[in-house]
N, C-alpha and C positions, 0 to 999 in steps of 0.2 A: 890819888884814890888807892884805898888798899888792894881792889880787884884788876889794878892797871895792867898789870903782866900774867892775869891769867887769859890762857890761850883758849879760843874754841871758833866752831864755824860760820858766827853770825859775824856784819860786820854794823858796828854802832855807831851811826853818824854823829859828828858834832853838829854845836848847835852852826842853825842855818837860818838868815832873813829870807830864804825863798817861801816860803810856805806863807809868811806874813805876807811879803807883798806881792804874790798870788792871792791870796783873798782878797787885797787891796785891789787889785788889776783888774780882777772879775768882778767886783763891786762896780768899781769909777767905770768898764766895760757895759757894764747892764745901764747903768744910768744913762751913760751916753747916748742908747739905744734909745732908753723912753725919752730922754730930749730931744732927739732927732726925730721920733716920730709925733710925739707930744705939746714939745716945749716944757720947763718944770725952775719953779724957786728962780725967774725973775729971766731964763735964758729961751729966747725962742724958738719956736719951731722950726724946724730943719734946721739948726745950728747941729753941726758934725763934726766940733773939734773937743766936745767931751769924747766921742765915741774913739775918735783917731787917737789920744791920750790911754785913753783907754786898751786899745790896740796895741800901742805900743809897750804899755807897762805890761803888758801879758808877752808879749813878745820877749821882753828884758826877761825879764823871769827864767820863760820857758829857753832862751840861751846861757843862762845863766846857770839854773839848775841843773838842764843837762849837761855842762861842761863841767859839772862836779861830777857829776855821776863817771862821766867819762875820765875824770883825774881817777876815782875810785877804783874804775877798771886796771888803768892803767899801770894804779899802783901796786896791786895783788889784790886790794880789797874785796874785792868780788870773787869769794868761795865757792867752791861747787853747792853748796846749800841756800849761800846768797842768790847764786847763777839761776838757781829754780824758783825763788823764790820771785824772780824778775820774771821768769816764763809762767809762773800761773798768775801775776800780774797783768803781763799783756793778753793773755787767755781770756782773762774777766773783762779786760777792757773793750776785748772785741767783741764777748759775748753783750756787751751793756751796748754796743753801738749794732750787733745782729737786732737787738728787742727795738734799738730806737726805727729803724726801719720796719721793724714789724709792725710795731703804730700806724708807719703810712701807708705799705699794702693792707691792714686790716682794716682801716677808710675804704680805701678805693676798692677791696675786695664786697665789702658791706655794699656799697653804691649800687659795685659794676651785676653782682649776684642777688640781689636781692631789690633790684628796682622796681620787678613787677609789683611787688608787695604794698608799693604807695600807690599803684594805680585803683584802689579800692577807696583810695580817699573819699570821703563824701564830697568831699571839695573840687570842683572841675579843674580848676585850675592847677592843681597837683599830679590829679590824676594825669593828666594832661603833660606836665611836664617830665612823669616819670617812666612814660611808655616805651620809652627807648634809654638804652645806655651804649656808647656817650650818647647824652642827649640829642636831642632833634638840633638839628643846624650848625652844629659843632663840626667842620673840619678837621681831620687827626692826622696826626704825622706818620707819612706812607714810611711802614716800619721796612723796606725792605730799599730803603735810599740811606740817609744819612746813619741812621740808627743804626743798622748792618754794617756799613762802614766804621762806625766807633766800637763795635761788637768784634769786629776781626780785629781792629787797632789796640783795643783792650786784651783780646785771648794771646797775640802777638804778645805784647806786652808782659802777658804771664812768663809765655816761655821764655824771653831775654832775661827775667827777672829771676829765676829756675837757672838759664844756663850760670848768669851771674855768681849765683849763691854756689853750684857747685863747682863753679871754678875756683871759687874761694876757699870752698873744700878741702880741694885737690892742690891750694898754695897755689893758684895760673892766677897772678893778682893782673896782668895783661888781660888776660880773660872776663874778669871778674869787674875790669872797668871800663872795656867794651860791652858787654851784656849790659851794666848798669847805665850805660852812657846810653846804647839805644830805649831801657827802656823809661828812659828820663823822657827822651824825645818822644814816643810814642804815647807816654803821660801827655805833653804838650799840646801834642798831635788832637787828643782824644778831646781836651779842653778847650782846643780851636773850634772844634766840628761843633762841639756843644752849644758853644755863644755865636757860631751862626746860626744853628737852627733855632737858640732863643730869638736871635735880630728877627728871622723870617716869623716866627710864632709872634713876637709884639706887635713886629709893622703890620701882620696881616690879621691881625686882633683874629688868630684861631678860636680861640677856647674863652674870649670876651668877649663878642659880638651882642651886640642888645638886644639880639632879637633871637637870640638864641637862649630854651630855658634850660636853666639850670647849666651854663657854661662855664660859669664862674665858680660853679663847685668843683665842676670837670680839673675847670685849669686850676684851680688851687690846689687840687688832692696831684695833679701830675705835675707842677712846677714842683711844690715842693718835696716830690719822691725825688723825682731827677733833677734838679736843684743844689739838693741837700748831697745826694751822689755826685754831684759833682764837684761840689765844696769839697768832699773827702779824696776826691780825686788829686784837688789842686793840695791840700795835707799830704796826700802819700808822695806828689810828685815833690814835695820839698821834704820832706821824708827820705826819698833816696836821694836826692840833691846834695842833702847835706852827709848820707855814707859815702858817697861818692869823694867829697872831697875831703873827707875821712882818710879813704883808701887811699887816694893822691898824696895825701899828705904823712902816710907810712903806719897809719892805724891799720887792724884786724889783722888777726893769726886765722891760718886753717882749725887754732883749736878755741879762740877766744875771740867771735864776732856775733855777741848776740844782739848788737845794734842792728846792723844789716839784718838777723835773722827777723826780729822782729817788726821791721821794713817790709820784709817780701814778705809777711804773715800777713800784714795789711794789706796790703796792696792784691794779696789772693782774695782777701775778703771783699777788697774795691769790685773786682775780677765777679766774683762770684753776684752778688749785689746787681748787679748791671746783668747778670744774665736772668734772671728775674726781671728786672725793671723791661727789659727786653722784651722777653717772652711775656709777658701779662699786658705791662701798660701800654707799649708799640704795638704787639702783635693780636694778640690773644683776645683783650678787651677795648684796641685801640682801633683794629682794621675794619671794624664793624660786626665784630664775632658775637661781640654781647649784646648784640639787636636781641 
C-alpha cells in the first residue's frame, strides 16, 4: 500500500476471524438457550449440548481475541491515543452494565415503593395481595447473617485489589500477586456463600411458597438482581485469574498494565453493585421495612 510507512498514533488492526466467529458463537449460544428451554427444528427439550457448543465457541473467541490484543500490547502497538482509546472503551462498557442493573432495582424499586397503589384495585384479590411488600408469607433473607458476611468479603476484596494494583504501580510485582491472589480467593469465597444461601432459599422454597401471594414476583425480581451479581462476580473472578497468571508469567510494567487496570475497574463496579443490592434488597426492603 502506498500509505504503508506512513507513521501516526492509531493502530490498524489486520484483518481478524474473531469478530466473525463471535457472531457466530452468540448466535449457536442463544439458540442453545431456546433449545434448552424450548426444544426447536427436530431437537428436544432440555437438550443442552447446543448451548455447551455454544459456550465454548464464545469462550474460543474471547481467548482468542484477547491474546491478540495482548500480542498488540506487547508489541508497542498500543499508543498512548490507542491506550485511551481502550479506557473510554471499558468506561462505556461498565456504564452499559451500571444501566443493565438499573433495569433490576427499577422492578424491584416500582414493586417495593409503590405497592400500596394496587391495593385500590377494584379486584380483591389484588388488593389483597398487594398490601404488603415483600408480600404476605414471603420469608427474606435475615440481611445481617450471610449477606453481611459476603458484604465484608466483597469490601475486603476491594482493598487487596487496590493494594494489588498499587503495588504494581510502584514495580512490588511480589506485592502485586499477593494482593491479587488473595483477592481471587475472596472472589471465591463470596461465590461459596452465595450458592449456599441459594441451596437454603430453594430447599426452603422462600420466595416460591404457594401460598404465598405474589412471591414469585418477589423471588424473581431478587434472584435475578443477585443472580446476575453474582454471575459478574464469577466474570471478574476470572478476570483477575487470568491477570494473575499474566503477572506469573512476566507480563505488566508499572507503566503498561491496563489489563489488570481494567480488572480492578470492574471488579469496584462488582464492589459497588453489591452495596446496593445489600442495602435495598437484604436490608432496606427485605427486613420488612417496606411493610
Amino acid at each position: 500500500m502506498a500509505h504503508a510507512d506512513v507513521k501516526h498514533d492509531y493502530h490498524l488492526v489486520p484483518a481478524s476471524p474473531w469478530p466473525l466467529l463471535g457472531s457466530f458463537a452468540g448466535f449457536v449460544l442463544t439458540f442453545g438457550i431456546v433449545v434448552w428451554i424450548k426444544g426447536a427444528f427436530g431437537i428436544e427439550k432440555g437438550s443442552w449440548w447446543v448451548f455447551a457448543v455454544g459456550v465454548a465457541l464464545v469462550l474460543t473467541t474471547m481467548a482468542c481475541w484477547w491474546s491478540d490484543v495482548v500480542k498488540e500490547a506487547n508489541s508497542g502497538s498500543h499508543t498512548p491515543v490507542v491506550s485511551i482509546g481502550l479506557r473510554y472503551g471499558m468506561i462505556l462498557f461498565i456504564a452499559s452494565e451500571v444501566m443493565f442493573f438499573v433495569a433490576w432495582f427499577w422492578i424491584f424499586f416500582e414493586m417495593a415503593l409503590f405497592h400500596a397503589h394496587r391495593t385500590l384495585s377494584p379486584i380483591a384479590d389484588v388488593a389483597s395481595a398487594w398490601k404488603t411488600w415483600p408480600p404476605a408469607g414471603v420469608e427474606t433473607v435475615p440481611p445481617f447473617e450471610l449477606p453481611l458476611v459476603n458484604t465484608i468479603t466483597l469490601l475486603l476484596s476491594g482493598t487487596t485489589v487496590t493494594w494489588a494494583h498499587h503495588a504494581l504501580q510502584q514495580g512490588d510485582r511480589n506485592g502485586a500477586k499477593i494482593g491479587l491472589v488473595l483477592t481471587i480467593i475472596l472472589g471465591m469465597l463470596f461465590t461459596s456463600i452465595q450458592a449456599f444461601e441459594y441451596h437454603h432459599i430453594f430447599a426452603n422454597q422462600l420466595f416460591f411458597g404457594p401460598d404465598a401471594a405474589n412471591s414469585k414476583l418477589y423471588g424473581s425480581a431478587f434472584i435475578m438482581a443477585t443472580g446476575f451479581h453474582g454471575f459478574h462476580v464469577i466474570i471478574g473472578t476470572t478476570f483477575l485469574t487470568i491477570c494473575l497468571i499474566r503477572l506469573l508469567g512476566g507480563g505488566f510494567t508499572p507503566q503498561k498494565h491496563f489489563g489488570f487496570e481494567a480488572a480492578a475497574w470492574y471488579w469496584h463496579f462488582v464492589d459497588v453493585v453489591w452495596l446496593f443490592l445489600f442495602t435495598f434488597l437484604y436490608f432496606t426492603f427485605g427486613a420488612g421495612w417496606g411493610h
